[in-house]
C-alpha positions as CSV (number, residue, x, y, z in Angstrom):
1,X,71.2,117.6,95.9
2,X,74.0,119.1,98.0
3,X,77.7,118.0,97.1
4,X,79.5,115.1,99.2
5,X,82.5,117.0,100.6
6,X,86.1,115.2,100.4
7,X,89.1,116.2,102.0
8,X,92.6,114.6,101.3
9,X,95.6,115.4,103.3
10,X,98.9,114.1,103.4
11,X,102.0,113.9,101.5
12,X,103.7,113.5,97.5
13,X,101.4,110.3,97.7
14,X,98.1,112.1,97.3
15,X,99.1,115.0,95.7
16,X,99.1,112.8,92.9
17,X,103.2,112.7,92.4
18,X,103.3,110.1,89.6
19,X,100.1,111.1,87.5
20,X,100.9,114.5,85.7
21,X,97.6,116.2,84.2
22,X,98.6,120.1,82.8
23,X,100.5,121.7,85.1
24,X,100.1,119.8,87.7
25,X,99.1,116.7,89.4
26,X,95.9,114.6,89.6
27,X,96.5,111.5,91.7
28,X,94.3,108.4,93.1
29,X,92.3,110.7,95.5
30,X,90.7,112.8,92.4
31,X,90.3,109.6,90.4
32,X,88.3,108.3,93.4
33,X,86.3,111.5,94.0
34,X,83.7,111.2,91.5
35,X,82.7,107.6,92.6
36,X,81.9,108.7,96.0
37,X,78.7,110.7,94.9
38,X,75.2,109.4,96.0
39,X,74.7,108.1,92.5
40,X,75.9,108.1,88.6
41,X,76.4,112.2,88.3
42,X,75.9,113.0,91.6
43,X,78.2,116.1,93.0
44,X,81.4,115.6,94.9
45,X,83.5,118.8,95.7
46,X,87.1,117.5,96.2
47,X,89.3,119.4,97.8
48,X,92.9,118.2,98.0
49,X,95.0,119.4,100.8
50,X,98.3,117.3,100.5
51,X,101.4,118.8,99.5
52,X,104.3,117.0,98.6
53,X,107.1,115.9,101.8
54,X,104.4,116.6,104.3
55,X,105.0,114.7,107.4
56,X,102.8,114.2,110.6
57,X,103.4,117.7,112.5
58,X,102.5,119.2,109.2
59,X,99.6,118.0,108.6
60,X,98.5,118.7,112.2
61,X,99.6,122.2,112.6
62,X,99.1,123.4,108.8
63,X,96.8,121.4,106.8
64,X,94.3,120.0,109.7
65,X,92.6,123.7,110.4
66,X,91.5,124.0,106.6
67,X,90.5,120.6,106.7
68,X,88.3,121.4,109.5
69,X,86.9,124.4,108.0
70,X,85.4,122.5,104.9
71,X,83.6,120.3,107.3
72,X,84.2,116.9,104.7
73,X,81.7,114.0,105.2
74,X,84.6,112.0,103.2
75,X,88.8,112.8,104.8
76,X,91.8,110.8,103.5
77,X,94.6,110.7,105.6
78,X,97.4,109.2,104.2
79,X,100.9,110.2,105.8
80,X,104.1,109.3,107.2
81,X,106.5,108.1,105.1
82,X,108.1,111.2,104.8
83,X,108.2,111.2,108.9
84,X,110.2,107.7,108.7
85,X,113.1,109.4,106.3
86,X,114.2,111.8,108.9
87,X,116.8,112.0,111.5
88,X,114.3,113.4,114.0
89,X,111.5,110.0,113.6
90,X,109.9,109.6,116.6
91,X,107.3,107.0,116.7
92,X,105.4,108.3,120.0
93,X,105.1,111.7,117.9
94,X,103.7,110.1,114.9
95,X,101.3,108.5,116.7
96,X,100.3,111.2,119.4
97,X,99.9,113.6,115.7
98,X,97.3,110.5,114.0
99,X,95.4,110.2,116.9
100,X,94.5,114.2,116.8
101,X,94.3,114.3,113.4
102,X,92.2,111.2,113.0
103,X,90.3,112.0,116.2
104,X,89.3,115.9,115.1
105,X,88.0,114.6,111.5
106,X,86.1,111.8,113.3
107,X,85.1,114.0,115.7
108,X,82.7,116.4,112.9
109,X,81.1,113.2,111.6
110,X,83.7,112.0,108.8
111,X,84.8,109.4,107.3
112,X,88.0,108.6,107.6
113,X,90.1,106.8,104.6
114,X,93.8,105.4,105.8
115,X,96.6,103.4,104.1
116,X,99.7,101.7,105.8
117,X,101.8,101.7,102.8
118,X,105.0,99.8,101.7
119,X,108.7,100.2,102.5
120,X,109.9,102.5,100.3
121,X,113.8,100.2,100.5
122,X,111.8,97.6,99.2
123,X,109.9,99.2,96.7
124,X,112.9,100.2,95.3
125,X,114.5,97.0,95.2
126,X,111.7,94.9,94.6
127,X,109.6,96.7,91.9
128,X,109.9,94.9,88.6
129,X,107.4,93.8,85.6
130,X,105.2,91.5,85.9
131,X,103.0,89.5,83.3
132,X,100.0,91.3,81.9
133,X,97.7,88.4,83.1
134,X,99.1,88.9,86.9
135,X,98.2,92.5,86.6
136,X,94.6,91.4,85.1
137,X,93.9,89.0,87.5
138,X,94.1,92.1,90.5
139,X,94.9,92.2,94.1
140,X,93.2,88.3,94.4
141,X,96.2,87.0,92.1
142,X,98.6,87.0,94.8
143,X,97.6,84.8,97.1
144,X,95.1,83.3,99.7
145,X,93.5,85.9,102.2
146,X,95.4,86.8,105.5
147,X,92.2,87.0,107.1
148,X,91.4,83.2,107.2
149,X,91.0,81.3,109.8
150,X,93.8,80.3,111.8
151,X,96.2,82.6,109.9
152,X,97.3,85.5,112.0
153,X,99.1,89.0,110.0
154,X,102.0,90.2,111.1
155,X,100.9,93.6,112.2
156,X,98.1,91.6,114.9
157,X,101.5,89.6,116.4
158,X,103.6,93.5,116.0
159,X,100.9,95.2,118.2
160,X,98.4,92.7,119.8
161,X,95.3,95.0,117.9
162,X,93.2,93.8,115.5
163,X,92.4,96.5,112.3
164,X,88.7,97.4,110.9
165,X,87.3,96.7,107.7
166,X,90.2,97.3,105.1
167,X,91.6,95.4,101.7
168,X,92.3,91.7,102.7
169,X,96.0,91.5,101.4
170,X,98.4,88.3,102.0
171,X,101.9,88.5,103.2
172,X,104.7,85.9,101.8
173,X,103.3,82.8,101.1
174,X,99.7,84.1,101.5
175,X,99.5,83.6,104.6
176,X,100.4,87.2,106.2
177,X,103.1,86.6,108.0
178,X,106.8,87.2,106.7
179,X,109.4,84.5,107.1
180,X,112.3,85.2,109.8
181,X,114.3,88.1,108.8
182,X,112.4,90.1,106.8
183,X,109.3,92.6,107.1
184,X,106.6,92.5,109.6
185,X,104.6,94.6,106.3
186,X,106.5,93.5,103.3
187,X,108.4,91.0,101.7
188,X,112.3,91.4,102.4
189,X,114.3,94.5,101.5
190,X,116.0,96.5,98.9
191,X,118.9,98.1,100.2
192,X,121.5,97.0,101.8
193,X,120.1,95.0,105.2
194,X,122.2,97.1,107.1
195,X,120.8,100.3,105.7
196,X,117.3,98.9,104.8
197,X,116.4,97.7,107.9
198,X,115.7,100.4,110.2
199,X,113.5,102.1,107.7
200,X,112.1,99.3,107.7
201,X,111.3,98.7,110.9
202,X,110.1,102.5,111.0
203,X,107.4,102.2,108.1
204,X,106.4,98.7,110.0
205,X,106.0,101.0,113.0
206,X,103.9,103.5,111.6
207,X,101.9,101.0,109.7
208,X,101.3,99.4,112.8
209,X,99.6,102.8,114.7
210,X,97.8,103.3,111.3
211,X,96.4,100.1,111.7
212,X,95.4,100.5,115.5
213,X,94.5,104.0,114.9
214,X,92.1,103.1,112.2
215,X,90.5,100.6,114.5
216,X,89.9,103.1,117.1
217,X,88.2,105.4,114.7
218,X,86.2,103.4,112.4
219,X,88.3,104.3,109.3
220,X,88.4,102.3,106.1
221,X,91.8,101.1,106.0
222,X,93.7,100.0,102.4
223,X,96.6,97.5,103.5
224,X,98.7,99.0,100.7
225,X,101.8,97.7,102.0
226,X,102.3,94.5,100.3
227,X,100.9,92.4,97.2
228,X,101.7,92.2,93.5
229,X,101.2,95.9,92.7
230,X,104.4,96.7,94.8
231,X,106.9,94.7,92.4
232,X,104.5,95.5,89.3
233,X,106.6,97.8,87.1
234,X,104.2,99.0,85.3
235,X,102.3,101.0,88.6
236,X,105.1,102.9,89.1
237,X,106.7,106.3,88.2
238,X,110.1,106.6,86.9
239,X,111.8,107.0,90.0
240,X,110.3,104.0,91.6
241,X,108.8,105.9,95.0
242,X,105.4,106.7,93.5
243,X,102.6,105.8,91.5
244,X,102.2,106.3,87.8
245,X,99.2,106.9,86.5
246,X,98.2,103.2,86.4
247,X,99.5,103.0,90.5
248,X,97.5,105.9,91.2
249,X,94.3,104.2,89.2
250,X,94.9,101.1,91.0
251,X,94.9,102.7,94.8
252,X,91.8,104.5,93.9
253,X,90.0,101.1,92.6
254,X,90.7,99.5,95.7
255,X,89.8,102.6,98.0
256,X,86.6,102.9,96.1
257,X,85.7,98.9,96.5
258,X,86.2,99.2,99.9
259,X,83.9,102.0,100.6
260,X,81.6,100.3,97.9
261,X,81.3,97.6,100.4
262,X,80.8,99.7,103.1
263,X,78.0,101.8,101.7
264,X,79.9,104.4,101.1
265,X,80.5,104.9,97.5
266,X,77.4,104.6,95.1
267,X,79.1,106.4,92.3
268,X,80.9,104.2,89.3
269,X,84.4,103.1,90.1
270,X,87.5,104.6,88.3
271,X,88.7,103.0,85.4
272,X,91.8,100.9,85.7
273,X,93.0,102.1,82.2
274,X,95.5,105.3,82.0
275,X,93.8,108.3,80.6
276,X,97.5,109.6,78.9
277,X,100.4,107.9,77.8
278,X,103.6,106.8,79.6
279,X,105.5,109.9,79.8
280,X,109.0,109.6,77.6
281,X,112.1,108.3,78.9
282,X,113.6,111.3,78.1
283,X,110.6,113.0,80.5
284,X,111.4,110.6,83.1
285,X,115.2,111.2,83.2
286,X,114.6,115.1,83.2
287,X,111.7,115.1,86.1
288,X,114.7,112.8,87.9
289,X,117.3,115.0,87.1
290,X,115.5,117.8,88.9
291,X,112.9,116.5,91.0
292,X,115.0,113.4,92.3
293,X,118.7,114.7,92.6
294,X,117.5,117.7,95.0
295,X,115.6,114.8,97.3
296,X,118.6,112.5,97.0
297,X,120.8,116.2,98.3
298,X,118.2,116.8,100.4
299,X,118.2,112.8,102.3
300,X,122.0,112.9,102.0
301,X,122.1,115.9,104.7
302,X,119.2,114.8,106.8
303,X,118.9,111.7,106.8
304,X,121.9,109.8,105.6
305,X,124.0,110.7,109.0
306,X,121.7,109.3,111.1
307,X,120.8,105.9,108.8
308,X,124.8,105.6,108.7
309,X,124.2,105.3,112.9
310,X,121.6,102.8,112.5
311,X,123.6,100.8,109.9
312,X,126.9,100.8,112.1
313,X,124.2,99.8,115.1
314,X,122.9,97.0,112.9
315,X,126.3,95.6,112.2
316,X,127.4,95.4,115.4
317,X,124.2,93.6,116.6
318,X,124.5,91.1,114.1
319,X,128.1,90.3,114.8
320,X,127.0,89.4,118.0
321,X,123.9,87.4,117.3
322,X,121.3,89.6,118.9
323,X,119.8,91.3,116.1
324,X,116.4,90.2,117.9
325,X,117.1,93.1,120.6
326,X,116.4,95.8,118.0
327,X,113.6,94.0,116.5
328,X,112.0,93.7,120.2
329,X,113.1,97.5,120.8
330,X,110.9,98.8,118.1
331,X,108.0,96.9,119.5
332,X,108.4,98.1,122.3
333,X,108.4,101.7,121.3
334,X,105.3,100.7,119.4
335,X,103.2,99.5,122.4
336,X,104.6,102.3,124.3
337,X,103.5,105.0,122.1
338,X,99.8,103.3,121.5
339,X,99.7,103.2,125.1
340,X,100.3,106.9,125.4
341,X,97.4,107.4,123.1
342,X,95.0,104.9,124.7
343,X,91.2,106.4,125.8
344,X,89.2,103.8,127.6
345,X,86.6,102.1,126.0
346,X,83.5,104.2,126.4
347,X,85.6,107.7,125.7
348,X,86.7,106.3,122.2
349,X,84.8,107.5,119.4
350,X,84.3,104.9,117.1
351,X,82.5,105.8,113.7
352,X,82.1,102.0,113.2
353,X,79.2,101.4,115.4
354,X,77.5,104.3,113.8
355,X,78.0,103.4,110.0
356,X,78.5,99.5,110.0
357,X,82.1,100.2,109.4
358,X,83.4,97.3,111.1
């Protein structure tokens, strides 16, 4: 029986940042590697190609061509973030970079796995411990399904395009759409608004041309970017931007029930339970004393200059009551750089059809 071939690409995310094993990291893609085999032992060779602050161009230009090379049956692309926490974001790039990197892997008969994935402003000031008996109860505890009738998500009003099969995850209220003022993908903000919103409107962008993207391919989608795992303590890491080892487990759960539904994954699910224990706090405060000060340096000189622009930008719309304008000028730019991506019907490849991917 030859091997199912996975490939993972993208950035600290799925390198498994969060889930130490040895020397190095593990991460949900590996936990979900196993289960994608055509039955209980069945071969998988797993091959991850992420690497920790990747953005879009380097996933195209460096990590794509290897990708290609392995000819996967299985790719996870999983990226961006990193794109949205740089002075040089450009939302027409990002896209233009997805739709050939999503478009190549398609293109050799993959499947592709995406993610739109939270805010990281929020998850930092929103992440907190729940009860164990929320955490048991899984993704279904948080609310009713966006998906219902008559209940529209945000990202279908953001965009006007309707997503393919991914995770059925409700917005405030259950009912997938955010009250006035905060997230079009999440539930309000941690920063300061000032400072927090125009990140967040650039991880709502990005979600929002995962989300069309994924259509266009046939990819199963995870709709990571809200629910009770993002304010649930225990899933994350100690410096509250990734996954522990329980965050990672949980991700790769939910990946594999989606593909499970799909056909896709015959093999035995990961376990929800962590395999090692909690690292120390005194682990925790030496990985951020040397992992997390040189990102904090590293923002502070790229990043903060430009966010201090936005911020002063922000003030001054909301002084005049038209805060609405920015709001409309990031959809714009989103419809404008979907547009510059479009292929007419019959030239799209769409996996969908062929796999019952819908």
């Amino acid at each position: 029986m030859s091997p199912v071939r996975f490939v993972a690409l993208g950035d600290s995310l799925t390198e498994g940042v969060g889930d130490p094993t040895g020397d190095g990291w593990r991460g949900w893609a590996a936990l979900l590697a196993d289960g994608l085999g055509a039955g209980p032992g069945a071969p998988v060779r797993f091959t991850n190609l992420a690497v920790s602050g990747a953005q879009t161009r380097d996933v195209l230009e460096r990590r794509l061509p290897a990708a290609l090379g392995l000819r996967p049956e299985v790719a996870a692309v999983v990226v961006g973030v990193n794109d949205t926490l740089r002075r040089t974001f450009d939302i027409h790039a990002v896209a233009a970079r997805l739709d050939r990197v999503y478009g190549a892997l398609a293109g050799q008969g993959a499947v592709l796995l995406t993610a739109c994935l939270p805010d990281p402003g929020d998850v930092l000031g929103r992440v907190r411990k729940v009860p164990s008996s929320a955490r048991r109860a899984g993704p279904a505890a948080s609310g009713a399904c966006s998906r219902r009738a008559g209940r529209t998500p945000a990202y279908w009003l953001y965009s006007g395009v309707r997503p393919v099969r991914r995770e059925c995850v409700p917005g405030v209220g259950g009912l997938g759409v955010p009250p006035p003022g905060e997230g079009l993908c999440g539930h309000g903000l941690g920063l300061p608004g000032a400072l927090g919103r125009p990140l967040a409107r650039r991880q709502q962008a990005v979600n929002t041309v995962v989300h069309a993207l994924s259509e266009r391919y046939g990819a199963v989608q995870l709709h990571a970017a809200e629910g009770a795992w993002v304010t649930d303590r225990a899933l994350w890491s100690a410096d509250w931007l990734h996954p522990g080892e329980r965050g990672h487990r949980h991700l790769a759960l939910r990946f594999h029930a989606l593909l499970a539904e799909a056909g896709l994954a015959r093999g035995a699910a990961p376990s929800a339970e962590p395999e090692f224990p909690v690292p120390t706090r005194a682990a925790s405060l030496r990985w951020l004393a040397t992992a997390g000060t040189g990102w904090v340096l590293r923002r502070c000189t790229d990043l903060l200059p430009n966010l201090l622009t936005l911020a002063a930008d922000e003030v001054r719309h909301r002084a005049r009551g038209t805060s609405a304008h920015l709001d409309l000028r990031a959809s714009a730019a989103v419809s404008a750089a979907l547009a510059a991506v479009a292929v007419p019907e019959r030239g799209a490849r769409r996996r969908g059809a062929a796999t019952g991917v819908a």
